[in-house]
N, C-alpha and C positions, 0 to 999 in steps of 0.2 A: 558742767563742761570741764575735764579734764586734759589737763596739760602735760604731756609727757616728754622728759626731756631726756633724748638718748645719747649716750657718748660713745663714740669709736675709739675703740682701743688702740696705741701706739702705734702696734705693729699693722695694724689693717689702714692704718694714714699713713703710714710712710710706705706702705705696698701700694697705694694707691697714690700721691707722690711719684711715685719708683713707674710706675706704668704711664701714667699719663708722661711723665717728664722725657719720660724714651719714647715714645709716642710721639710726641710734639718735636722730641730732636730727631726725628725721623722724616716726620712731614718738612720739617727746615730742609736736612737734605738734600730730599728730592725737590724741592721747590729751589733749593741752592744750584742746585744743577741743569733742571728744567727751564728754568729763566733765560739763561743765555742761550742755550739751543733754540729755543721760542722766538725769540730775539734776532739771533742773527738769520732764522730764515726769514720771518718777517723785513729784514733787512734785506736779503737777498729778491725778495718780491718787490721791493721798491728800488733797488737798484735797474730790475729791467727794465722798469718804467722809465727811470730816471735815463739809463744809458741806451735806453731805443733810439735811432734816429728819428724817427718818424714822431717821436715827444713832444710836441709844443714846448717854449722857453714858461711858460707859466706854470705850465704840470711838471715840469723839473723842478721849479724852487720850489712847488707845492711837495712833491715825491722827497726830495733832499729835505726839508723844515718835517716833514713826518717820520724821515729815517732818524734824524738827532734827537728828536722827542721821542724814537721808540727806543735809540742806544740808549739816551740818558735814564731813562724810569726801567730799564732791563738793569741796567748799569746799578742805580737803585736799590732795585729789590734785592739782584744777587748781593751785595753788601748785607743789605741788613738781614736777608736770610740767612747768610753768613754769620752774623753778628750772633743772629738770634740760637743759632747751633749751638757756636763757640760756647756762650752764654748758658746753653743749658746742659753743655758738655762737662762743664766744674759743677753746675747743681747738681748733676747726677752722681760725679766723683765724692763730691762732699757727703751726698745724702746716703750712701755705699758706705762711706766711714758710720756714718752716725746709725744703718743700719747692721752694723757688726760683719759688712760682707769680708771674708779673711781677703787681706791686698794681693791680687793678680799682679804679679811682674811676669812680662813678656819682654826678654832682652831690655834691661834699663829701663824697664818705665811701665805705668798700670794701663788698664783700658778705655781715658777718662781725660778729659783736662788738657794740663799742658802736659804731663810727658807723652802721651798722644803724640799731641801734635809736633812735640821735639822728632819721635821717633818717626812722625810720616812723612817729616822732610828730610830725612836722613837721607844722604848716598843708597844706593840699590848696587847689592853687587853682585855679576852677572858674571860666573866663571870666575874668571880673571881679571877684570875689566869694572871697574869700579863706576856706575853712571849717576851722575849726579843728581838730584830727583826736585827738580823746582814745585815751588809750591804752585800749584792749580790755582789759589784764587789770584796770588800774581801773576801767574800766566792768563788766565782770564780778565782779568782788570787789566792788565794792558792790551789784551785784544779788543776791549770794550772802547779804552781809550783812545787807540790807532784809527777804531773806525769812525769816531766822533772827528776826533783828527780829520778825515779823511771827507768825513761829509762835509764840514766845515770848508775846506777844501774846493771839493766840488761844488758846493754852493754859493764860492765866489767865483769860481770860474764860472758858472751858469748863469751869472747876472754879468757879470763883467765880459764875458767872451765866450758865451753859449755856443761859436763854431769851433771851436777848441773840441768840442765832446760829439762833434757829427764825423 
């Protein structure tokens, strides 16, 4: 019985490295962005329940306890998918040095990393008129947190004064 031991050469590991890691910061992405969209119409599906009149006070706090459990683990995932991007946005930077890729500057900054992300939050300027370009997942994290807010909210109002919301 022989035993053969084979090794992969540098550049075929760091091209495969190189693929999977853009790969995987691709599926983040779309899973970064997917999330909340998922989320808030499942939200919106348990809001009609919850603000029907015709609701029972029991199926409201049941519909309200499943809207804060589906903001909170949406609220969740978009973070750490988030995370998991950001994350694999400097491996790929890094791994781009260590493969000899010549450095991409586009206005101040490479295609990678933090200058990236310096430059996505930069002002947008439109003609004239300079708009100032919030970042997305702070915009989204507090839309996450408003409706948490919000359920919390209506979940004591529907125990405490469920004619408030007929």
């Amino acid at each position: 019985m022989s035993t053969s031991t084979s090794t992969i050469d540098p550049s075929t590991s760091f091209n495969l490295s190189y693929t999977a890691a853009t790969t995987r910061r691709t599926a983040y992405d779309t899973l970064t962005w997917q999330g909340p969209v998922l989320t808030f119409t499942a939200s919106a599906f348990l809001y009609t329940i919850f603000l029907s009149s015709s609701t029972a006070k029991a199926a409201r706090i049941v519909a309200c306890c499943l809207n804060i459990a589906t903001s909170a683990l949406g609220y969740a995932l978009f973070l750490r998918a988030n995370q998991a991007q950001s994350i694999d946005n400097d491996y790929i930077a890094e791994l781009e040095k260590l493969m000899g890729f010549p450095e991409i500057k586009i206005r101040h900054g490479g295609l990678h990393g933090p200058d990236w992300a310096k430059r996505r939050e930069a002002p947008l300027a439109l003609l004239w008129w300079k708009v100032p370009a919030f970042s997305s997942i702070k915009v989204w994290s507090s839309g996450f947190l408003a409706v948490l807010i919000l359920n919390f909210v209506l979940l004591i109002i529907s125990c405490a004064r469920a004619s408030m919301l007929v």
